[in-house]
C-alpha positions as CSV (number, residue, x, y, z in Angstrom):
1,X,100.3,98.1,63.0
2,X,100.1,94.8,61.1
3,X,97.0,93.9,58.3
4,X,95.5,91.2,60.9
5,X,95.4,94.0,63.4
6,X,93.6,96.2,61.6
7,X,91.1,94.1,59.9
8,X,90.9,92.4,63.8
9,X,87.2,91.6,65.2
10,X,86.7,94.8,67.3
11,X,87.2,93.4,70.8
12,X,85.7,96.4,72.4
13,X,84.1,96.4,75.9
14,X,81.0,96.9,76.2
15,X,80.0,101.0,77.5
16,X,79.0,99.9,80.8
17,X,80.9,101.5,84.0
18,X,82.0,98.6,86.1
19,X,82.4,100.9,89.5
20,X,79.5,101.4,90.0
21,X,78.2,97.4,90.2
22,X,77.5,96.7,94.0
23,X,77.1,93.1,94.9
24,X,80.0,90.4,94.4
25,X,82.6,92.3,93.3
26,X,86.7,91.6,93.8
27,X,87.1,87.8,92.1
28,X,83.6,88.2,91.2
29,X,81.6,85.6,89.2
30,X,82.6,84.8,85.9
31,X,86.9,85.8,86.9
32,X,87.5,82.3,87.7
33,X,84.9,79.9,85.6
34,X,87.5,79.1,83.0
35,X,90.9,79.7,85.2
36,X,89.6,77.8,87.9
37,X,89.0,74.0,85.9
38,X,92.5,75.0,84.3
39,X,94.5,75.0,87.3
40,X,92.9,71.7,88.8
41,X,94.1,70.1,85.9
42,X,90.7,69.2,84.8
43,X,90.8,70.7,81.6
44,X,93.3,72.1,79.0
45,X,92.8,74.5,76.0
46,X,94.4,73.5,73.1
47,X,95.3,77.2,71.0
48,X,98.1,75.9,69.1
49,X,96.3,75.9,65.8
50,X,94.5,78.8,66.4
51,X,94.6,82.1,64.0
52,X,97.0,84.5,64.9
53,X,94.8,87.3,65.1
54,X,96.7,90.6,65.9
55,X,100.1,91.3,66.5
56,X,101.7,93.3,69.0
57,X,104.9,95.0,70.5
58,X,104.3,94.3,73.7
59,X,101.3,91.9,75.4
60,X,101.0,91.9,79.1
61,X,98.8,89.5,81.3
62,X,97.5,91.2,84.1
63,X,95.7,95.0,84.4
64,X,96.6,95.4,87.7
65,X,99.5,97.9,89.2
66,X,102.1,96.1,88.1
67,X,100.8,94.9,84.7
68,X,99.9,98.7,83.6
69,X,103.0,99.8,84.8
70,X,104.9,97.2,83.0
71,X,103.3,98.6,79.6
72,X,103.6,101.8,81.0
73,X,107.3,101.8,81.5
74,X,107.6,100.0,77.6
75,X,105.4,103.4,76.5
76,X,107.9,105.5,77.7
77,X,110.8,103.5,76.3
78,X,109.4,103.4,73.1
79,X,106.6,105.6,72.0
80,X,105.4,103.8,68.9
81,X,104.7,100.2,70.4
82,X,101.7,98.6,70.0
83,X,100.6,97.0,73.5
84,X,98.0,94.4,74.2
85,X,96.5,94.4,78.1
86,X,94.8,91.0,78.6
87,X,93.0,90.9,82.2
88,X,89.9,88.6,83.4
89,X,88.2,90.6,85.0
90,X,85.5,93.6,83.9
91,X,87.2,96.4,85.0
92,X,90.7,97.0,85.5
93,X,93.2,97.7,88.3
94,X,93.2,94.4,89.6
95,X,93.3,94.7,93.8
96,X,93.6,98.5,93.2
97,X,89.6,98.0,92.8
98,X,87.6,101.4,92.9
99,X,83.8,101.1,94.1
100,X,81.1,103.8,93.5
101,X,77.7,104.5,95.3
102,X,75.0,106.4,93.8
103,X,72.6,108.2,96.0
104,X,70.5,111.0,96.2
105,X,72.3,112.5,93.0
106,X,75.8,112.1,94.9
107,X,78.6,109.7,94.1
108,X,80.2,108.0,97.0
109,X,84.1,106.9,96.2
110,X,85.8,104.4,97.9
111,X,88.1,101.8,97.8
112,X,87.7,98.2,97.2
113,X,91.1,96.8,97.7
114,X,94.7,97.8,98.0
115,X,93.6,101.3,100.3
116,X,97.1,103.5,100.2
117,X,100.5,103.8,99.6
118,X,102.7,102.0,102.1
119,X,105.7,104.7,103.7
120,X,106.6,105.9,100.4
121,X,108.9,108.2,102.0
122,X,110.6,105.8,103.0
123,X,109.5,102.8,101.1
124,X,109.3,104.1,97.7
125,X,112.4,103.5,95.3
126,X,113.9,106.2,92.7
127,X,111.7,104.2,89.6
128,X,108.1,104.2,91.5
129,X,108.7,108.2,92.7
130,X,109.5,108.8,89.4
131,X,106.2,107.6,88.0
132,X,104.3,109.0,90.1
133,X,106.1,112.1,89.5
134,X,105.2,112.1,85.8
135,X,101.8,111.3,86.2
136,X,101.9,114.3,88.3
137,X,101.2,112.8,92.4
138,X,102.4,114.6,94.4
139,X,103.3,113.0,97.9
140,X,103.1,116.0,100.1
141,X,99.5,117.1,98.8
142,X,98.1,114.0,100.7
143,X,99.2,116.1,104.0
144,X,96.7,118.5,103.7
145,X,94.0,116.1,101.8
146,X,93.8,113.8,104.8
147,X,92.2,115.6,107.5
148,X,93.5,113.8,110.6
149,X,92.1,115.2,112.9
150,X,88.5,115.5,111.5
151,X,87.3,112.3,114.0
152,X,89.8,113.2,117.0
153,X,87.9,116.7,117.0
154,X,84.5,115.0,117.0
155,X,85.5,113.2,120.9
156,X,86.0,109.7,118.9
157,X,88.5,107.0,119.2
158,X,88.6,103.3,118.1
159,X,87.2,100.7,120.7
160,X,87.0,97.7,120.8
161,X,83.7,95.0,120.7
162,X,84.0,91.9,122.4
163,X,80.7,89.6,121.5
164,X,78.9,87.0,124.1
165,X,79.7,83.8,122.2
166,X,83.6,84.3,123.0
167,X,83.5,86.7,125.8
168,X,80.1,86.4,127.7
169,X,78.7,89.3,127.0
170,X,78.2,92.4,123.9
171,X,80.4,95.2,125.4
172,X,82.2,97.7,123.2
173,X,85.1,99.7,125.0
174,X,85.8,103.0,123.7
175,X,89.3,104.6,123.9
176,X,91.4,102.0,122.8
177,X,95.0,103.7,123.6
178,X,96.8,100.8,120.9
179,X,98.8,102.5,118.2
180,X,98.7,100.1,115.2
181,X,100.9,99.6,112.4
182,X,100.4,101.6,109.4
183,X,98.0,104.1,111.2
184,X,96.8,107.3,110.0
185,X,96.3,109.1,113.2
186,X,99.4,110.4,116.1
187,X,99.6,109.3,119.1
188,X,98.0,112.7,120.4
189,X,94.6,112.1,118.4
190,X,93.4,108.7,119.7
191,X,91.6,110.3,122.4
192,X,92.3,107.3,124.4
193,X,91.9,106.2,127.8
194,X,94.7,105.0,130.1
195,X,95.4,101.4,130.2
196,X,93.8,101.0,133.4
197,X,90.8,102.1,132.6
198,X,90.8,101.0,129.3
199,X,91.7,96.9,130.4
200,X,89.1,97.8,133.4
201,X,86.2,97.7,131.4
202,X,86.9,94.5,129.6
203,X,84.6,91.5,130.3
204,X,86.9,89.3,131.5
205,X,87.9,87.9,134.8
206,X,89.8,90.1,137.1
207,X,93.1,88.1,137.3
208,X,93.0,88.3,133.1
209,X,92.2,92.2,133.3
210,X,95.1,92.2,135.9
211,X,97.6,90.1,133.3
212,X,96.5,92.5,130.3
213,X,97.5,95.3,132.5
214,X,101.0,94.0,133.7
215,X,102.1,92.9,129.7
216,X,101.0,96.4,128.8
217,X,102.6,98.3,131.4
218,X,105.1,96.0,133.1
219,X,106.2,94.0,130.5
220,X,109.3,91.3,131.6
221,X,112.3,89.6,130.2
222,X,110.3,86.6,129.3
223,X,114.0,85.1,127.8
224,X,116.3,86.5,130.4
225,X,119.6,85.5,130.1
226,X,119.5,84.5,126.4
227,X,121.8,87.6,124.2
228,X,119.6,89.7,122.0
229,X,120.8,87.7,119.1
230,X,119.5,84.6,121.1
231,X,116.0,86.6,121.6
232,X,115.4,87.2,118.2
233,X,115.7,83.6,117.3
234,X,113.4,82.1,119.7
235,X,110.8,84.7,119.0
236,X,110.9,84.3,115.7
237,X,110.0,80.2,115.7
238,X,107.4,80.8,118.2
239,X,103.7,82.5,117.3
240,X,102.8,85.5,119.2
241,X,99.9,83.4,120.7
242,X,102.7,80.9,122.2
243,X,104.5,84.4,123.5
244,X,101.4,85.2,125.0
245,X,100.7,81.7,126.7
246,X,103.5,80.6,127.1
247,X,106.3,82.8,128.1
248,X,103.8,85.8,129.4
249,X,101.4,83.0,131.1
250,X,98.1,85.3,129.6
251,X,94.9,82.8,129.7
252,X,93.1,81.2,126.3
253,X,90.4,83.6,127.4
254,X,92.5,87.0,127.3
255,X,94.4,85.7,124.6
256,X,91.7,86.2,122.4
257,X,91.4,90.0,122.6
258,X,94.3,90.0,120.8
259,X,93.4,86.8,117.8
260,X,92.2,89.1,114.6
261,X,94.7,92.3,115.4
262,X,97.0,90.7,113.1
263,X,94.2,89.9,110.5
264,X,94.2,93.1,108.5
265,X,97.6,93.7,107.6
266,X,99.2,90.2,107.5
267,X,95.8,88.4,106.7
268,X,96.7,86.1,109.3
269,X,95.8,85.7,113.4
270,X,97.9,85.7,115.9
271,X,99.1,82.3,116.1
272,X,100.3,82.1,112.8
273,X,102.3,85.3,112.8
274,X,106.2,85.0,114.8
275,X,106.4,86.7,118.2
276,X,109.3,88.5,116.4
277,X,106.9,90.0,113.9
278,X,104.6,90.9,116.3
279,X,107.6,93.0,118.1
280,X,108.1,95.2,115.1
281,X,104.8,95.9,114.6
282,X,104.2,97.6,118.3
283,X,102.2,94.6,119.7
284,X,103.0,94.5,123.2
285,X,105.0,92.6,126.1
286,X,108.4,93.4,124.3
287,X,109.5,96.8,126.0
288,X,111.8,94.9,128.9
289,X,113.4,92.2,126.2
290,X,116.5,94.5,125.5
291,X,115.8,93.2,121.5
292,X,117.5,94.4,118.8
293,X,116.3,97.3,117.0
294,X,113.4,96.8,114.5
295,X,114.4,97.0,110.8
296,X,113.8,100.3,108.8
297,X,111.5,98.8,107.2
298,X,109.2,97.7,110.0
299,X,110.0,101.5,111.8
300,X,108.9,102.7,108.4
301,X,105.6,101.4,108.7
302,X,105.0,102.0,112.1
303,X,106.3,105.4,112.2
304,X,105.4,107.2,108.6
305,X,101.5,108.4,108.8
306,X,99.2,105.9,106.6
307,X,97.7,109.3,104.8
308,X,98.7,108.9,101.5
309,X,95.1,107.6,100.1
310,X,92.7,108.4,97.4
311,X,89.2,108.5,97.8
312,X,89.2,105.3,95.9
313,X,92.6,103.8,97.2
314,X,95.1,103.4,94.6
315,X,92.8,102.4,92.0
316,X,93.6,106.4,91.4
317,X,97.2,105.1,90.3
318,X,95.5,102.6,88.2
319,X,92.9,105.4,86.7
320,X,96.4,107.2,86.1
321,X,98.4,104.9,84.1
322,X,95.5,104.2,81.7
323,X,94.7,107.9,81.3
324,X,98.1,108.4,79.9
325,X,98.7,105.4,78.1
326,X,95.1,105.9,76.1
327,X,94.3,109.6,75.0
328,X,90.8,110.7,75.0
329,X,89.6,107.7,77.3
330,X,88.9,110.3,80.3
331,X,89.7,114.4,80.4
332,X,91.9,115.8,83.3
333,X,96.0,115.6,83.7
334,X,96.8,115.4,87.1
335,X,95.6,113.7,90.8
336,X,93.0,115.7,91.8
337,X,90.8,115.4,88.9
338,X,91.1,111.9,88.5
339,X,89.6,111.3,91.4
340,X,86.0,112.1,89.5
341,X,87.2,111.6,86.1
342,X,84.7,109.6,84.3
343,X,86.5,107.3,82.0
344,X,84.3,106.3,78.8
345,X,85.2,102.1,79.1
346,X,84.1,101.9,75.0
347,X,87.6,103.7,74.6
348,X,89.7,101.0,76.6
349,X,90.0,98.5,73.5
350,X,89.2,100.6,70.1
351,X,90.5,99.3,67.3
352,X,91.3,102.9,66.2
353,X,95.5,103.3,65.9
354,X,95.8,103.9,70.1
355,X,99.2,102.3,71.1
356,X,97.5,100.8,74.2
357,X,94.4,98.4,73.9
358,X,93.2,97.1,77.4
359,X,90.5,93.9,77.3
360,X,89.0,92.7,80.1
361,X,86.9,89.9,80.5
362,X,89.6,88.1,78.7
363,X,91.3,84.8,80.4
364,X,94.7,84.2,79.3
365,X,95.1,79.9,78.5
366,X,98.5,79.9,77.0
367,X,101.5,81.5,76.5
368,X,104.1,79.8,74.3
369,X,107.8,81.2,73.1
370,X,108.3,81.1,69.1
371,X,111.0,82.1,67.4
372,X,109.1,84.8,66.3
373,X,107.7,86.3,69.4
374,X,105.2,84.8,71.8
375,X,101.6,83.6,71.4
376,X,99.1,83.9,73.8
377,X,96.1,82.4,73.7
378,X,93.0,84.0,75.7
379,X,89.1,83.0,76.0
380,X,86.8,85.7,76.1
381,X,82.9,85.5,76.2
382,X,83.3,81.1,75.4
383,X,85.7,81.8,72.6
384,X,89.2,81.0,72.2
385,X,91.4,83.2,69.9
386,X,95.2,83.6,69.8
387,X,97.5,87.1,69.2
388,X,101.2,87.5,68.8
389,X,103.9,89.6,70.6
390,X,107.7,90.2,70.1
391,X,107.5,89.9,74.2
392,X,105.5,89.4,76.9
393,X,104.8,90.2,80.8
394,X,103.3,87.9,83.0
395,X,101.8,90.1,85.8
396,X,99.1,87.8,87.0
397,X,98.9,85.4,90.1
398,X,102.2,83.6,90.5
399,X,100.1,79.9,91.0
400,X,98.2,80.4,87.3
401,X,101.6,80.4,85.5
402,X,103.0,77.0,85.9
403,X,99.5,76.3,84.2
404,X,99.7,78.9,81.2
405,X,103.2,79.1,80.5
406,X,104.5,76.5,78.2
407,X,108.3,74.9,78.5
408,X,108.4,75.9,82.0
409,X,110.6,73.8,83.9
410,X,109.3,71.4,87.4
411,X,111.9,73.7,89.7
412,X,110.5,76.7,88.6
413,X,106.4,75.8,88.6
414,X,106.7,74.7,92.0
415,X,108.4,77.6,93.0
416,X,105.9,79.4,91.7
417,X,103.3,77.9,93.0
418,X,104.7,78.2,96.7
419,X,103.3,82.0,96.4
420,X,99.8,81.3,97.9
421,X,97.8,84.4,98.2
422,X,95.7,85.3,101.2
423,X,92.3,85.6,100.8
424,X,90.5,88.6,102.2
425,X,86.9,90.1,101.9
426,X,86.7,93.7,101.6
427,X,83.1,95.1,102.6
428,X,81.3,98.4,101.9
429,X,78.4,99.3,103.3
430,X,76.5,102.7,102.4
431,X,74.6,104.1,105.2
432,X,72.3,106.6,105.6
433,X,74.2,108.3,108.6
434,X,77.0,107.9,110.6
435,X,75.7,109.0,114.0
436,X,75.4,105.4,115.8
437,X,79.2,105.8,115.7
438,X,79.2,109.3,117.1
439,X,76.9,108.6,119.5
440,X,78.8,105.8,120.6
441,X,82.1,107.3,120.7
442,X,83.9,106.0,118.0
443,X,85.3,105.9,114.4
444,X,86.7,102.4,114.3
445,X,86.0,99.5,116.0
446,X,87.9,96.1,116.5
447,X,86.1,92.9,117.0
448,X,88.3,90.1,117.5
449,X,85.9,87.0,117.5
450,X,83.8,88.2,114.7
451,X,83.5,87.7,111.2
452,X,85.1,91.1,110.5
453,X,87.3,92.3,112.4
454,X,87.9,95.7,111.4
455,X,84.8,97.9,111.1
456,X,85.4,101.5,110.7
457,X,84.0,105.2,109.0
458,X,85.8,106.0,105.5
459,X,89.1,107.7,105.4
460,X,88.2,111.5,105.9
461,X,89.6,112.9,102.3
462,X,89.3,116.0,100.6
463,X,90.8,115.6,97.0
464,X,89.6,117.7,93.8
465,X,85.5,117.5,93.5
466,X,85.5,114.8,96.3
467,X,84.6,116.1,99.7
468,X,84.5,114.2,103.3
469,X,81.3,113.9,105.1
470,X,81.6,116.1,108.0
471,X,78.1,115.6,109.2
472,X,77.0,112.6,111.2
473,X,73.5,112.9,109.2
474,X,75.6,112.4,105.8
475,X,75.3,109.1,104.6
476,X,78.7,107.5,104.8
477,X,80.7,104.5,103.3
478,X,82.1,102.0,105.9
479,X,84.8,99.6,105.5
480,X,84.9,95.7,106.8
481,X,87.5,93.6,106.7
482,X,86.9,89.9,107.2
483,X,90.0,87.0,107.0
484,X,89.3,83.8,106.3
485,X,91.8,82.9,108.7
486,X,92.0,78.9,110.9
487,X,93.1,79.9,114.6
488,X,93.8,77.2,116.4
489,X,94.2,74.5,113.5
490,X,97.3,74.2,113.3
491,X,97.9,74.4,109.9
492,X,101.2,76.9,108.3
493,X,100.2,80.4,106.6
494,X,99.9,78.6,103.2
495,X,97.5,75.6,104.4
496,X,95.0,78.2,105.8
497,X,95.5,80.5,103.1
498,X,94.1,77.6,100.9
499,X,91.4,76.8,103.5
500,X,90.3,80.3,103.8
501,X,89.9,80.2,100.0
502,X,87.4,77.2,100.5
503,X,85.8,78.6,103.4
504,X,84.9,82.0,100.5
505,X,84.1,79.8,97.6
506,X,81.7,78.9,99.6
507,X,79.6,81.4,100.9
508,X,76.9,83.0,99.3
509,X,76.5,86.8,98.1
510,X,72.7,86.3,100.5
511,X,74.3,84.9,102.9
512,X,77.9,87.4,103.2
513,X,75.0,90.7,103.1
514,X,73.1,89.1,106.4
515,X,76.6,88.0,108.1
516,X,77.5,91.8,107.4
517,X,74.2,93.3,108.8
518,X,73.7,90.9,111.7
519,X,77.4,91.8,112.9
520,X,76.7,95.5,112.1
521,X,73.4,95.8,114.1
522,X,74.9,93.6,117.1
523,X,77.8,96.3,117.3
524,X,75.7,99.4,116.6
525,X,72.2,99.2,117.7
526,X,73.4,100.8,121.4
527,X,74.0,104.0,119.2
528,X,70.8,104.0,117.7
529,X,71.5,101.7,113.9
530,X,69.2,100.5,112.5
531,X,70.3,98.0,109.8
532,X,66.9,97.5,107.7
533,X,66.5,101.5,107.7
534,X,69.9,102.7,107.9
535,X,71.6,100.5,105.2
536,X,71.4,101.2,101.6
537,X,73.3,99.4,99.1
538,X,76.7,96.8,100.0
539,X,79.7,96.2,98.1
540,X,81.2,92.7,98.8
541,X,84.9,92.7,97.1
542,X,85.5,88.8,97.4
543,X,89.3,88.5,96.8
544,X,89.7,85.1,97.1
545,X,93.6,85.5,96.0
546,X,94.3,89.0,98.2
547,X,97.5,89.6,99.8
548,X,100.5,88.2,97.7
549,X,103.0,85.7,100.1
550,X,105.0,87.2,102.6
551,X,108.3,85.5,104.2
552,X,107.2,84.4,107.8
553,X,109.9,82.7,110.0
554,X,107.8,81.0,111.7
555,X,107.6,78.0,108.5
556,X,110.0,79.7,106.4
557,X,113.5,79.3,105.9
558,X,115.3,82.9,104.6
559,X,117.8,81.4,102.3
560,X,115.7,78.8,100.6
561,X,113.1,81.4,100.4
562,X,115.3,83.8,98.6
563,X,116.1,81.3,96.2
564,X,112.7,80.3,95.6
565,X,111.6,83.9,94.9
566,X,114.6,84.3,92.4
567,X,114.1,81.0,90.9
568,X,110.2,82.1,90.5
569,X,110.4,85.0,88.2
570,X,113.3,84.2,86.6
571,X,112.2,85.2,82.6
572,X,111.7,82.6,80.1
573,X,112.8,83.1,76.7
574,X,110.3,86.1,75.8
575,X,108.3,86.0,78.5
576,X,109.3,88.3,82.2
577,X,107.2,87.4,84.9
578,X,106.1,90.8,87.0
579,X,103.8,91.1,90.0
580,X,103.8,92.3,93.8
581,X,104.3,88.3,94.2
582,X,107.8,88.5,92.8
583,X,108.7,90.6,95.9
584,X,106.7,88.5,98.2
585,X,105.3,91.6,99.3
586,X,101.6,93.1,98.5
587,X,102.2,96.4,98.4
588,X,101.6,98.7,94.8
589,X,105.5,99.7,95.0
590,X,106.7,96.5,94.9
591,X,104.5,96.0,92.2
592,X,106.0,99.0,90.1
593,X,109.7,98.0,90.7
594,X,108.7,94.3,89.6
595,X,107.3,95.7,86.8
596,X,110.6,98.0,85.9
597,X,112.2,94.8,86.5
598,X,110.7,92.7,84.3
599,X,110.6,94.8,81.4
600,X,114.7,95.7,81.3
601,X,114.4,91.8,81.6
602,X,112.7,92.1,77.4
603,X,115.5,94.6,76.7
């Protein structure tokens, strides 16, 4: 450790425990006050002849999965390094957010971002098993931690609510029968009705109830005589809304129960996500269209059970990585104590002689290669101060490093600013009890014309000291999902991404907690919810940059894509750029590999 590092102001947090804040949470206030006027080219920080005030191994920009595991996969290389974790906001984990409720002398975990891990059977490369191997997950405990059939037993299934400003009436219909990409329960356990009834009890005309019914159960070759080749091609340059319109001849009206089914794993509606898309993931009208066979990957995701969550999501991971990088900062070894490890947050940046130091609250400004290393410069509580590093990981939003990163060339800033993140609002509500939902006859329910359009009970887990309510009277944690998204504007996946970013800027924490009750009590009050008795605290996890970019055929073009995503992370002197936006893809493996990736890049 160098002189200036030890005689370093002690940059320690302060011993606070940021999951338990309810309120704004996700890009809370305060995450984007100096990053924000930065990347709007309204202002510039000038850390050139700033005081190099510690030196380092290793820095890395970023505390989320891939940052960690980028200094986590250095610790492993080489023991005795000296690492530097710079992140903005106050806790770390980035989307791998954990939130806590306190309540009656009981702590409520849940999640308030990235929820599981995606097929890692089949998704899941050599390099991110092994990690989770030596931080001791094990894959197949989730099978008996995730109690499937804990709701199924109860009589409930997921329904759906359509709401009288789009469909004339508040109805919800229980027994939806849909099976839904990435879902955690079999077929067998929907407890769902047949598509007769199910469509019957829609309030919609009958001649739209009667075209629901036909795409569902006598589905057409809407391209006959075109090759399968030929019907990939065409469905991937149309929307599934024009499929649905156009080709099927479904109404505006009908059209709409399917808007927002897209919304929660693609963070984008229906007419902004390719027909073909739409095919892999089991939506349906495809089954007479002879197409070619969906790629593993999709079948992965449809197929493999979505079980393999923590209580609190993959901020466990995250809880993980910095338990074994930094001794002493919380007790335990393995995955089922972490889940109520209490980590002591004074730990995460003493200046004692810890290889790892994580600081939050700390906005990177610049990162410029010298011959000796590369300095960064960061601002932290309105001051600006400067550290060293023989390398350095970029694992932060791809669209703040053409604006950090000096010497970077106009190619690769604009590819990297092509990665526009989807922005997504992840709620969490405490209630009292859960029996509105049992009385009503289900455990999820699906709103398509609403704000959020995913309402449903917490993920019934069982892992170390944390135990699943199994009592309606227990109070409960439920999850809401509201995208930002612009139906019907026209605009590509990027342009709306950037609109729906607007659209959350703008909204009030006041005015997101009525939205969430007002939707809640319209939905629930047949069961008996109240929302001025029955709710107790919210969580609002504002991610304003959510979901990294994904390919989508419907504006992209696969080669030039390619090309852009190799030209965007392509390492700069001693700088390697990590992130799930590398991949394109915003899942926590592709976060790991990019991080493996980037730092045999420094090697």
């Amino acid at each position: 450790m160098s002189d200036s590092r030890k005689t370093a102001e002690h940059m320690g947090q302060i011993a606070e425990y940021p999951p338990t804040k309810t309120g704004m949470r996700g890009n809370h206030e305060g995450t984007f006050s100096v990053a924000h006027p930065m990347g709007r080219g309204k202002k510039e920080f000038f850390t050139d002849n700033l005081r190099i005030e510690e030196r380092y191994d290793l820095i890395v920009v970023g505390a989320g999965i891939s940052g960690l595991s980028a200094a986590w996969f250095h610790l492993q290389a080489q023991p005795d390094a000296q690492i530097l974790i710079l992140d903005l906001h106050d806790d770390f984990g980035g989307h791998a957010k954990r939130n806590e409720f306190e309540h009656d002398g009981r702590t409520l975990i849940t999640y308030g971002g990235t929820e599981s891990f995606q097929s890692p059977t089949h998704l899941f490369s050599d390099v991110a098993n092994g990690m989770l191997k030596k931080l001791g997950v094990v894959l197949d405990r989730f099978h008996s931690a995730f109690n499937r059939a804990l709701y199924p037993a109860m009589g409930l299934s997921r329904g759906v609510f359509f709401d009288q400003a789009t469909f004339g009436e508040n109805r919800l219909v229980a027994g939806d029968p849909s099976t839904l990409v990435a879902d955690d329960l079999a077929p067998d356990q929907l407890n769902a009705r047949d598509w007769q009834a199910f469509i019957a009890d829609f309030p919609l005309p009958e001649e739209d109830r009667s075209a629901l019914l036909r795409l569902h159960r006598e589905p057409e070759d809407y391209l006959a005589g075109k090759s399968p080749e030929e019907k990939q091609a065409h469905l991937e340059k149309i929307s599934y809304l024009a499929f649905l319109r156009d080709l099927v001849g479904v109404s505006e009206l009908a059209s709409r129960y399917f808007l927002a089914r897209s919304n929660d794993f693609m963070a984008l509606s229906i007419d902004a996500i390719s027909a073909y898309s739409a095919y892999e993931f089991g939506f349906p009208g495809f089954a007479g269209m002879a197409l070619p066979a969906p790629s593993d990957e999709a079948k992965a995701e449809m197929e493999e059970p979505y079980i393999y969550h923590f209580p609190d999501g993959v901020a466990s991971l995250a809880r993980l990585l910095v338990r074994d990088m930094i001794p002493g900062i919380a007790q335990g070894g393995g995955m089922d104590d972490i889940v109520g490890a209490r980590f002591d947050y004074s730990q995460l940046d003493s200046p004692t002689e810890q290889a790892v130091r994580l600081r939050l609250s700390s906005t990177v400004v610049s990162v410029t290669n010298r011959d000796e290393g590369v300095d960064v410069g960061y601002s932290r509580n309105g001051k600006l101060h400067c550290v060293n590093a023989k390398r350095c990981v970029l694992a932060c939003d791809n669209v703040i490093i053409p604006r950090i990163l000096r010497g970077l060339g106009r190619a690769q800033s604009a590819a990297l600013l092509s990665n526009v993140r989807f922005p997504l609002v992840y709620a969490k509500v405490l209630v009292r009890n859960w029996q509105s939902f049992v009385n009503l006859g289900v455990h999820e329910i699906y709103a398509p014309s609403l704000p959020y359009s995913r309402v449903k009970l917490a993920y019934p887990v069982d892992l170390g000291a944390h135990e699943h309510a199994r009592d309606p009277q227990q109070p409960m944690v439920l999850h809401m999902v509201h995208v930002p998204c612009s139906p019907g504007s026209g605009l590509d996946g990027r342009a709306q991404a950037k609109a729906g970013r607007m659209k959350l800027q703008g909204m009030r924490l006041a005015m997101m907690e009525q939205q969430i009750r007002s939707q809640l009590q319209c939905m629930l009050a047949p069961g008996g919810f109240d929302h001025e008795s029955d709710i107790i605290d919210i969580t609002i996890n504002r991610w304003a940059h959510g979901y990294a970019y994904t390919f989508n055929s419907l504006f992209d073009n696969a080669e030039e894509s390619q090309a852009t995503l190799t030209l965007a992370r392509r390492k700069l002197g001693n700088v390697a750029i990590a992130g799930s936006d590398s991949a394109w893809e915003p899942y926590a493996h592709a976060a790991i590999d990019q991080a493996w990736r980037a730092i045999n890049e420094l090697r």
